[in-house]
N, C-alpha and C positions, 0 to 999 in steps of 0.2 A: 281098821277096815270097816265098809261102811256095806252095811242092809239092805236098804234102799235109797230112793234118791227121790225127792221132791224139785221139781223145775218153777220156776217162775218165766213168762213166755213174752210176754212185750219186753225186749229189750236183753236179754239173754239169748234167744232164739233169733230173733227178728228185730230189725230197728226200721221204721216204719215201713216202707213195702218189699224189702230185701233180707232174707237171711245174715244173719252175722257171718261174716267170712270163717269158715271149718266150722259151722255149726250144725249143718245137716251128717257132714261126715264124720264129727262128733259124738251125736245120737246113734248113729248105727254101730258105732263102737263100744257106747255105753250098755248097748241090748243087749250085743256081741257077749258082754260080760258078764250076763243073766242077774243083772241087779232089778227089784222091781221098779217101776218107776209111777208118778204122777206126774202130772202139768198143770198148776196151783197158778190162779190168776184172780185180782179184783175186776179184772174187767167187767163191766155194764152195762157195753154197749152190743154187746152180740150173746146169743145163745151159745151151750157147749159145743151143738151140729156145727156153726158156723165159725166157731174159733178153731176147729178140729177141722174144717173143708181148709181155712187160711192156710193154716200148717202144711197141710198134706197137698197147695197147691204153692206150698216153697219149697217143695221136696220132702216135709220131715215122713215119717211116719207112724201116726197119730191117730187113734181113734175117740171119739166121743167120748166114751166109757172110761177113759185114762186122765180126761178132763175133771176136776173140783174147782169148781169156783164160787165164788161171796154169793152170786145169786142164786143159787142152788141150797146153799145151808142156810138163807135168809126164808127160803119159800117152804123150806123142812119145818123150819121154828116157827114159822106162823100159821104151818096148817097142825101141828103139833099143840098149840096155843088155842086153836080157832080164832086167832086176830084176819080181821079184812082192811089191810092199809089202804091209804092211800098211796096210790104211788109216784113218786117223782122220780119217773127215768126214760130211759130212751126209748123210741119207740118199735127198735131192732130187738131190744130186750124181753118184750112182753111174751113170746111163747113158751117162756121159760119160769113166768108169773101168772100164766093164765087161770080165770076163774078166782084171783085174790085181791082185785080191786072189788070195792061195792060202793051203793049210791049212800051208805051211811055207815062211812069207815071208821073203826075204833082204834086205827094206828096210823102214823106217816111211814112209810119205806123211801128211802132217800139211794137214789145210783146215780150214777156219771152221765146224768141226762142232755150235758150236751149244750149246744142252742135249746135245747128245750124247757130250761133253767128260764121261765118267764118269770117278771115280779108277780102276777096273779096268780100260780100256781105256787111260789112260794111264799105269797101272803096265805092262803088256801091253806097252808101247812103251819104254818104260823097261829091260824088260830085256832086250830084244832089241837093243836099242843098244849096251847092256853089251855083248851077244857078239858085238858087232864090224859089226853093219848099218849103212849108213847114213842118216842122218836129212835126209828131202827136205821141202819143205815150200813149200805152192803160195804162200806171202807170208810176210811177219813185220808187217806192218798193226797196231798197235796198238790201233786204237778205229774203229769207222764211225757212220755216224747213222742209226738204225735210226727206228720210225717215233714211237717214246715217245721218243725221245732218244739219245743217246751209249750205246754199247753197245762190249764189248769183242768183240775180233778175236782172229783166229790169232796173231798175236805176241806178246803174254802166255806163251799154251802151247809154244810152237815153244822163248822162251826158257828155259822150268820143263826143256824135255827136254835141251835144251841143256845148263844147267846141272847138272840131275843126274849126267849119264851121260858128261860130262865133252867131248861133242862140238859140232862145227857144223853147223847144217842148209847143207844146198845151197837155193840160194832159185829157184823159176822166175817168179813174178810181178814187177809192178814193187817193187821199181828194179832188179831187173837188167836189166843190159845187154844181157846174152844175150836178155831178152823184149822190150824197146826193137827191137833189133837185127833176130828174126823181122817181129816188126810193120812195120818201115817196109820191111822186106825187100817183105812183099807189098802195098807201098804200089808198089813200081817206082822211086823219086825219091831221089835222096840223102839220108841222117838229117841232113845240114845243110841241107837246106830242108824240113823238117817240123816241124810246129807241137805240144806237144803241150800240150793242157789237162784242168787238173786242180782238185781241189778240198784234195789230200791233198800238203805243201811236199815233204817229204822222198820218200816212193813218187813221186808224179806227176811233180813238178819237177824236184826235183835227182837222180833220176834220170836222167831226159831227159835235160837236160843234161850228164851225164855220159858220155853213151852219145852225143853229138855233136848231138842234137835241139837245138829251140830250146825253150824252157817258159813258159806262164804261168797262173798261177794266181789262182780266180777266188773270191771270197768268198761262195760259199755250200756247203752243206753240212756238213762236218768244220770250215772253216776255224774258225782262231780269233783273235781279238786279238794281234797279234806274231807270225803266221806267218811276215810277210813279211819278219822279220827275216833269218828264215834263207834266203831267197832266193838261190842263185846268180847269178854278174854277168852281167847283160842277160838276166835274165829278169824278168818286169813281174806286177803283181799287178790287178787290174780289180774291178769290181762283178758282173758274171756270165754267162755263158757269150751272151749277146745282145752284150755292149758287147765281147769277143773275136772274134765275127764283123763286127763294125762296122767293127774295125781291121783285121780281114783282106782283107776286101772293100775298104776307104779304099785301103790300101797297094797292092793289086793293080790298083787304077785309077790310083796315083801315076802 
């Protein structure tokens, strides 16, 4: 029997401008069953207000406040630090970074910037890494499914700066632990009895899991054929975010 429940929201919830089929009526069953909940996302391109308006205008019912995301605990740690990045992200994203760029940055902040992924801003980052900053980076996310299709993520570029300049990014989104760790923190419940689902094996799942959560991962959005190969042990793979609350709810009546 599970405590709470951590959500992951592109692609679980929504696949590009449409709710996943039972996934609104999903959620209100899940409430129904007074479990606490989060909605746990890398996103980078929108602030919490505006991932929270998406939601609540596909039907779900979702407030701001229910929202954690990479950019949030990347803006925690570098006012926590006194670091002033630079930052390389979108430009939907900045009220949620506001006042943490400056004209003589001591760090890179790397998000899903987009078209906005110029070589001059990522020469820009490149050689300020060289003189010793270092390189933060709100995910390393390979690809998402955008609404044409499979689209590339911050993980590509996080790894180009990587490699050039000889360093490693600090990661704050999933799978870190540390982001695992805040999240269930203001769930109140122990991370051994929190659920988390995902659509993404390695960020969602074996994250989780790694960070003490329990994971499962649901076949739509990102997945692909042979995700669930790489599945950690006693985490389960389903059809989609509807037939994960079936079994949550099944189990909590056991």
């Amino acid at each position: 029997m599970y405590a709470g429940v951590l959500l992951d929201i592109g692609g679980v919830l929504y696949e590009g401008k449409q709710p996943v089929p039972g996934a609104v009526q999903a959620l209100g069953r899940l409430r129904e069953a007074g479990l606490p909940l989060r909605f746990v996302t890398n996103t980078s391109r929108a602030t919490r207000e505006q991932v929270a308006d998406k939601l609540c205008r596909l039907g779900f019912e979702v407030s701001a406040g229910e929202i954690y995301t990479a950019p949030n605990a990347a803006a925690d740690a570098c006012r926590e630090r006194g670091l002033h990045p630079m930052l390389v992200i979108h430009p939907a994203l900045e009220p949620d970074l506001a006042g943490m760029d400056d004209a003589t940055p001591d760090a890179v902040l790397v998000g899903d910037a987009g078209e906005y992924f110029t070589y001059p801003r990522l020469n820009a980052a490149f050689r300020l890494l060289l003189e010793g900053a270092p390189l933060l980076a709100l995910a390393r996310n390979r690809y998402f499914r955008d609404d044409d299709g499979l689209a590339l993520d911050m993980g590509p570029f996080v790894a180009a700066l990587e490699y050039a300049a000889g360093v490693e990014a600090e990661i704050f989104g999933k799978p870190s632990a540390a982001f695992f760790r805040e999240a269930v923190r203001s769930l109140g419940v122990p991370a051994g009895q929190v659920l988390m689902v995902g659509d993404d094996v390695q960020s969602d799942v074996c994250g989780a899991v790694e960070a003490g959560l329990h994971g499962v991962l649901v076949r739509t959005g990102k997945f692909r054929d042979g995700d669930e190969a790489a599945l950690p042990g006693g985490a389960q793979v389903v059809d989609d975010f509807a037939a994960v609350v079936d079994r949550v709810i099944a189990d909590a009546g056991a």
